[in-house]
N, C-alpha and C positions, 0 to 999 in steps of 0.2 A: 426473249420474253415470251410468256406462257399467250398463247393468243386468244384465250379464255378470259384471261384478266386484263387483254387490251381493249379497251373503250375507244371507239370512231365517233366522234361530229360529223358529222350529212346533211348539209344545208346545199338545200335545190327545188327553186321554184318550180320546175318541170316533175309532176307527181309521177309520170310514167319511169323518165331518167332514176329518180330518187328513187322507188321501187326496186327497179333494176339493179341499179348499186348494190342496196340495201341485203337482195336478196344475195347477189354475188360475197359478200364481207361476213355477213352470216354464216352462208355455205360455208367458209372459210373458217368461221371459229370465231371470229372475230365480234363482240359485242358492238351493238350500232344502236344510238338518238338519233334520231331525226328531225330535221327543222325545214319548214316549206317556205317560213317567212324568216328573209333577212333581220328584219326587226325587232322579230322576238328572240334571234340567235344575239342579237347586241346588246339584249337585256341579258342574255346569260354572260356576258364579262365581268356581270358584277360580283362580288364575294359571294354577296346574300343573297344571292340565285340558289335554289334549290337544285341544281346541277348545273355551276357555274361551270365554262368554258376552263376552266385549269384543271378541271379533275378527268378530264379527257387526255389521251394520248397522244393524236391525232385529229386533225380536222382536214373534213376533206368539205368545198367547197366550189359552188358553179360562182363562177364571174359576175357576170348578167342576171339583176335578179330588181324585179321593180320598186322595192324600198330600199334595199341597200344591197351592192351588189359585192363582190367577192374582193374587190380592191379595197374597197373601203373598211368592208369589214377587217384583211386584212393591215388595215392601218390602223383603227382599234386596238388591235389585238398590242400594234407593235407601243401604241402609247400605253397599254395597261402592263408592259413589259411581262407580257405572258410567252410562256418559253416553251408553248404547244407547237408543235411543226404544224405548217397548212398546207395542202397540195388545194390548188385549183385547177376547175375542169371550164371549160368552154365550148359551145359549139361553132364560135367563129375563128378558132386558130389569127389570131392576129397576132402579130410577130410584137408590136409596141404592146398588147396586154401582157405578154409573157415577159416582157423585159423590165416592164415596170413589177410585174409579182416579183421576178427574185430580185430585185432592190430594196424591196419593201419586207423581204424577208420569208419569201415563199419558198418552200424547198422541191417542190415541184409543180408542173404545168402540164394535167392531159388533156389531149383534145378529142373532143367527142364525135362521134362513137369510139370507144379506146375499146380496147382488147380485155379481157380477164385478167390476162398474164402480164397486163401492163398494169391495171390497175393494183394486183397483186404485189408486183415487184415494185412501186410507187411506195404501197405501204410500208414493205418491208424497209424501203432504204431511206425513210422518213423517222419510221423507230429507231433504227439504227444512228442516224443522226441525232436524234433525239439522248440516247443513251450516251454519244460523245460527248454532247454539249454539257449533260448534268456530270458527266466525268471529269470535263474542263472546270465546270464551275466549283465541285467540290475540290480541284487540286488548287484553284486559285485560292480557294477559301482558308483551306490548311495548310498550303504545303509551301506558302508564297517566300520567297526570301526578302524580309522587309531591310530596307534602309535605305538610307542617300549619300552613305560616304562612297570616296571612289573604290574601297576597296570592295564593296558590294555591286559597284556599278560594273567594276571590272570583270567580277569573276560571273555576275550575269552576262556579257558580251561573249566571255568563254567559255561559258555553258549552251548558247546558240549557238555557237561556231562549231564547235566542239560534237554537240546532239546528233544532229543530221547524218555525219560522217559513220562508219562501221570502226573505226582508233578506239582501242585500249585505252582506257583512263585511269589513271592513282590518283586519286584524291588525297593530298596529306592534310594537317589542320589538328590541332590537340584537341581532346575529349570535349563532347561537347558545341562541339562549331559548326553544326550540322553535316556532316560529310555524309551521313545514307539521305538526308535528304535532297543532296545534293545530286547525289547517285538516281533517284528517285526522279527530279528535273530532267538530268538526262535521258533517261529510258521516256520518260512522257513526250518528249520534243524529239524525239529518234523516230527513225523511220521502223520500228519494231514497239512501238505504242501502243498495238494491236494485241502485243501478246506480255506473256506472264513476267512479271518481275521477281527474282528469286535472290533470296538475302541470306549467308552462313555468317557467321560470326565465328571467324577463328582461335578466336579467344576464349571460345565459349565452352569450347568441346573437347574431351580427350582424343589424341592420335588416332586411336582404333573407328572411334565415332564420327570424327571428322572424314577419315577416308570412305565407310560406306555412306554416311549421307552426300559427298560431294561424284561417288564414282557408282554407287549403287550393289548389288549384290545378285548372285544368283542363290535357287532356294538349296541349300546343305554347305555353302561355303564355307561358314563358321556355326558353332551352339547355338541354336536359336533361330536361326534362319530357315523356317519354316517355308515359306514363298518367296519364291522372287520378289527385287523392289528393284525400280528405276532410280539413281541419283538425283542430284540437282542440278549433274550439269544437262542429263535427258530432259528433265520439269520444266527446265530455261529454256528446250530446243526452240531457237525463231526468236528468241525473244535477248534478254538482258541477265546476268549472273555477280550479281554484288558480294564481291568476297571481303567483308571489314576485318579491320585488324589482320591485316594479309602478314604481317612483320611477325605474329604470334603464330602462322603455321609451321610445324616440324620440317626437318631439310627433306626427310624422307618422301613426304608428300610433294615437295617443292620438284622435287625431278616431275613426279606423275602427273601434277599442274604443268609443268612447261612442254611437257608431252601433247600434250592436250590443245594447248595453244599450237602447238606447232603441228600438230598433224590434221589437229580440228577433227577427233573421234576420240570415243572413252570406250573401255574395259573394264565389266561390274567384278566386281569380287568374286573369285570362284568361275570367270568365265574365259573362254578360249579367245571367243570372238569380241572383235572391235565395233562400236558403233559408232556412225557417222553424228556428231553432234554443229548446228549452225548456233552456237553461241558467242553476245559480246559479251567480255569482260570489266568489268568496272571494280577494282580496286580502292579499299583505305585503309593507311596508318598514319598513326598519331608519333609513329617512331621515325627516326632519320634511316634509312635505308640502307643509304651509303656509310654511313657506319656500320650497318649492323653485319653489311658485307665485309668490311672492315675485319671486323671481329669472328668472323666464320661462321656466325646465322641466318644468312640469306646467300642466296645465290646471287651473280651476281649478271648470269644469263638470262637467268627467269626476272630480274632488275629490270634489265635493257627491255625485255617485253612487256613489261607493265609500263613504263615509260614512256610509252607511245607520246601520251599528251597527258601533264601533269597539272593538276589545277590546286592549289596551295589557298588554303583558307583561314582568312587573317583571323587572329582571337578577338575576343569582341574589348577587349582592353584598348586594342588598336585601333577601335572603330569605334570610341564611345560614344560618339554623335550618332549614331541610332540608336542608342540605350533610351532615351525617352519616346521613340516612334514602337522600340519592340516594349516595351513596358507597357504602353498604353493599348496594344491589340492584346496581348498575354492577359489586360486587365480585361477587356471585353469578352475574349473568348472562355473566361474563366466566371466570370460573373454568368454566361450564359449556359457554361455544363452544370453551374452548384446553384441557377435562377434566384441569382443576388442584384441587387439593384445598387450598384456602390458611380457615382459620376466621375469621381478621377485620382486622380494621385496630384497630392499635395506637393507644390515646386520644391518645398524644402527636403523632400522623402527621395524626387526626381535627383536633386542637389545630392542626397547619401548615396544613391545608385553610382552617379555619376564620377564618384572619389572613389568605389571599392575597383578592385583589381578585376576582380570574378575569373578566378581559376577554372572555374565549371562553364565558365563561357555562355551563352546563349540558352543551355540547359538551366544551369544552374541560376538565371535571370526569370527565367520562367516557372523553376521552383520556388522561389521569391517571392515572385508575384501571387502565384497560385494560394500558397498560405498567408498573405495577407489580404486576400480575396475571404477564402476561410473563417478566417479567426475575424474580418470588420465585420461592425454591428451597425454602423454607422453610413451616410451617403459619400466618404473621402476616405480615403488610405492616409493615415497622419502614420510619422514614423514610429509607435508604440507598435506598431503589426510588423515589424519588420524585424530580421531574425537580430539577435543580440552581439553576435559579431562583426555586422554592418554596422552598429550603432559604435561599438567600440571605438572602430575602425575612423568613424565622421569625428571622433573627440578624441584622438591622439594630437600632441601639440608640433608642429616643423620644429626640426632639430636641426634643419642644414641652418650651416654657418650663413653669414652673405660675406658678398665676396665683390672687389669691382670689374665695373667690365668698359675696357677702353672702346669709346666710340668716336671716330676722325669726323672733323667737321666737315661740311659742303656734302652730306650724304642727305638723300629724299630720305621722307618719313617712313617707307618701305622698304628701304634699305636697312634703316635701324630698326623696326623693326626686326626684321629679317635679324639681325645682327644678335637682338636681343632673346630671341626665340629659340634662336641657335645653344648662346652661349646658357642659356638658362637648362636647357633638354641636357646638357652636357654635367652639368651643374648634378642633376636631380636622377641622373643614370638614365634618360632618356622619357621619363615619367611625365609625359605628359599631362595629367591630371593634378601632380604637381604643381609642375609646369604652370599653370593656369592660378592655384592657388596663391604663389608665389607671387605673379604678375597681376594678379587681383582683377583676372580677367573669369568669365566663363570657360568654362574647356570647351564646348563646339567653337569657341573664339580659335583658340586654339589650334584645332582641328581644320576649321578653316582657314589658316593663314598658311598652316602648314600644306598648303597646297599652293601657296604662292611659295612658300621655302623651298619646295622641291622641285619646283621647274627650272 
C-alpha cells in the first residue's frame, strides 16, 4: 500500500507523546489525525462524523486516557464491527492490559518509550493484517461453497485436509460444478496463500500456444518472439498452478508436464538451460481419466501424478437440497450488481428449480437466476421470468407405470420406509426428484431420508 494514501488515528492524551508520534508517521509518509480527547475520538465511530473512524487505516492508540481510554475505546470499535486494526501504546507495560487488548481485538501492544523502528514495523504489520482480513472477507463473500447436503459438507472436510499439505490435487466434477473454484479454496487455505494463483485452461488454447504460455520462451525461438517471456509455470513460482481441463492437453505436452513435476524445473522455448520452478499443481477434468488412458489420450504416468489426492464434485442434480439455499444468495448477489430490489423467489418457482435436472450444474442455476433478476419488474420472482424450458420441463405428465412393491410385516416405520425409497429410486432410474414426485413427498424429504438409506 502507497504510504501516501495511508491514513493513521493518533489518539493520546499526553500532547508531547502524540507530537512525537505524529512527527515520526509523517516523516515516514504516512498521513496522521490526531485526537487528544478520547471522547471526541468516540464521536468519530459514527457514520456522520465528518471523518469517521472507518475511513482510516489504522489506529493507533494510548491506553490510559481520562475520558476514555484505549480499552474501551477499543470495545467501541469492536461493537460498531469496524474492521480498522488498532495498535495501543502504554507507558505502564502491564502484562493483564496487553492481554486483554488482543482479546478484544488489538493487533498490537507498544510500550512506551518504543523505538521508531518498532513503531514503524507495528504499522507495517497492522496494514498488512488489515489487507488479509479484507482478503478473507471478500473470498468468503464470493467464493463460499454454499449448501448443507453431505456431499458439500464432505468435500469442505477435503478441502481442509487436503489445503495445508504440498499433494497434487485432480479435481473431476462435469462442467459447471465449480472445480476452479474449488481449486481457488485450496490455494487460499494453503500455506502458499501469500502468493499468486495462476489458471490455463487447456481446452482453450491451441498445442503451440499452450506450450509457450505454460513453459515460456526465449526472445528469437519462433516468429514473433521478439523478447523473452517467463511461462506460467515461473508466474506460479511459490505459489499454486491450476491446469483445467487437463484431459484436453496434447500427449506431446503431457511428457513436458510430467517432467516438470518430476524434476520440479522448466525449459522456455528456445532455451538450453533449466530452471528451477517451486510449484503445486492442482488439476480438473470433467473427463474420466482412466478411460481416456484406456484409449491412448492420456498418460497413464503423468495419471498416477496427478492423483496424488482426488476430490470428485457431486452435480448439483445430486444435491438438490441446496438448490433453494444457492438460489436465494445468486438472487441477492445479483439484485445487488443490477441494484434491483426484488425480496424472494416464489415457493412454486423454488418447486420448478427443484424438478429440473440442470445439466450446467451450479453455473447454469446461477444463469437462471441472474435473468430472472434481469427481466422482474416486480418485488418476487413468479415463474413467468424463468427460462421456457424449465417451464416445459414442470408440465410434462409421469409416464412410469405403477408397479407393486412387496413389504413383510413386523418391520418399523423406517424400515419401510427405507424399503420404499429404495424400490421407488430403482423404479424411476435413480431420479430422485422423481422419486419425490411419485411419493408426493418434497425432494429435500427425500434427500434426507436418503441419509438414513445409506448408512
Amino acid at each position: 500500500m502507497n504510504q501516501q494514501l495511508v491514513k493513521i488515528l493518533l489518539v493520546d492524551d499526553d500532547l508531547q507523546s502524540l507530537e512525537s508520534t505524529q512527527r515520526i508517521l509523517e516523516f515516514s509518509g504516512y498521513k496522521v489525525v490526531t485526537a487528544s480527547n478520547g471522547q471526541m475520538d468516540l464521536e468519530q465511530l459514527r457514520p456522520t462524523h465528518e471523518n469517521p473512524v472507518a475511513n482510516f487505516d489504522v489506529v493507533l492508540t494510548d491506553v490510559r486516557m481520562p475520558k476514555l481510554d484505549g480499552l474501551e475505546l477499543l470495545k467501541a470499535l469492536s461493537v460498531c464491527q469496524s474492521k480498522v486494526p488498532v495498535i495501543l501504546m502504554t507507558a505502564y507495560g502491564r502484562i493483564q492490559d496487553a492481554v486483554w487488548a488482543m482479546k478484544l481485538g488489538a493487533v498490537d501492544f507498544l510500550i512506551k518509550p518504543f523505538k521508531k523502528s518498532e513503531l514503524l514495523t507495528a504499522i507495517e504489520s497492522a496494514l498488512k493484517f488489515s489487507k488479509a482480513m479484507k482478503s478473507t472477507h471478500e473470498y468468503k463473500k464470493s467464493e463460499l461453497l454454499l449448501g448443507n447436503s453431505s456431499a458439500i459438507k464432505s468435500i469442505k472436510k477435503q478441502i481442509e485436509q487436503v489445503a495445508p499439505t504440498l499433494a497434487t490435487v485432480l479435481i473431476t466434477g462435469e462442467s459447471g460444478t465449480g472445480k476452479e473454484l474449488v481449486a481457488k479454496l485450496i490455494h487460499r487455505l494453503s500455506l502458499r496463500s501469500g502468493e499468486r494463483f495462476v489458471a490455463l485452461n487447456c481446452a482453450a488454447l491451441p498445442e503451440p500456444l499452450i506450450e509457450s504460455e505454460l513453459f515460456g520462451y526465449q526472445k528469437g525461438a519462433f516468429t514473433g518472439a521478439h523478447a523473452s517471456k517467463e511461462g506460467l509455470f515461473e508466474a506460479a513460482h511459490g505459489g499454486t498452478l491450476f491446469l483445467d481441463e487437463i484431459a484436453d492437453m496434447p500427449l506431446s505436452l503431457q511428457a513436458k508436464l510430467l517432467r516438470v513435476l518430476q524434476e520440479r524445473e522448466v525449459r522456455r522455448l528456445g532455451d538450453n538451460e533449466s530452471r528451477k520452478v517451486d510449484v503445486r499443481i492442482v488439476a480438473a477434468t470433467h473427463q474420466d481419466l482412466g478411460q481416456n488412458v484406456k484409449e491412448g489420450k492420456f498418460r497413464l504416468d503423468l495419471q498416477y501424478r496427478l492423483e496424488v489426492v482426488t476430490l470428485s464434485l457431486a452435480p448439483l442434480r445430486e444435491r438438490a437440497e441446496d438448490i433453494p439455499l444457492l438460489a436465494d444468495y445468486f438472487l441477492k448477489e445479483s439484485c445487488q450488481r443490477h441494484g434491483k430490489v426484488i425480496l424472494e423467489i416464489l415457493p412454486e418457482v423454488i418447486q420448478i428449480l427443484l424438478s429440473y435436472a440442470w445439466p450446467g450444474n451450479v453455473r447454469e442455476l446461477f444463469n437462471v437466476i441472474e435473468r430472472a433478476v434481469v427481466f422482474c419488474n416486480q418485488e418476487k420472482i413468479t415463474k413467468e421470468f424463468l427460462p421456457t424450458h424449465l417451464l416445459q420441463i414442470s408440465k410434462e405428465p409421469l409416464c412410469l407405470e405403477k408397479s407393486q412393491i412387496s413389504i413383510p410385516l413386523g418391520l418399523s416405520l423406517e424400515e419401510v420406509e427405507k424399503i420404499l425409497i429404495q424400490k421407488t429410486l430403482e423404479a424411476t432410474s435413480g431420479d430422485k426428484n422423481l422419486t419425490a414426485k411419485l411419493l408426493g413427498v418434497h425432494s429435500r424429504t427425500i434427500y434426507r431420508k436418503l441419509g438414513l438409506v445409506n448408512k
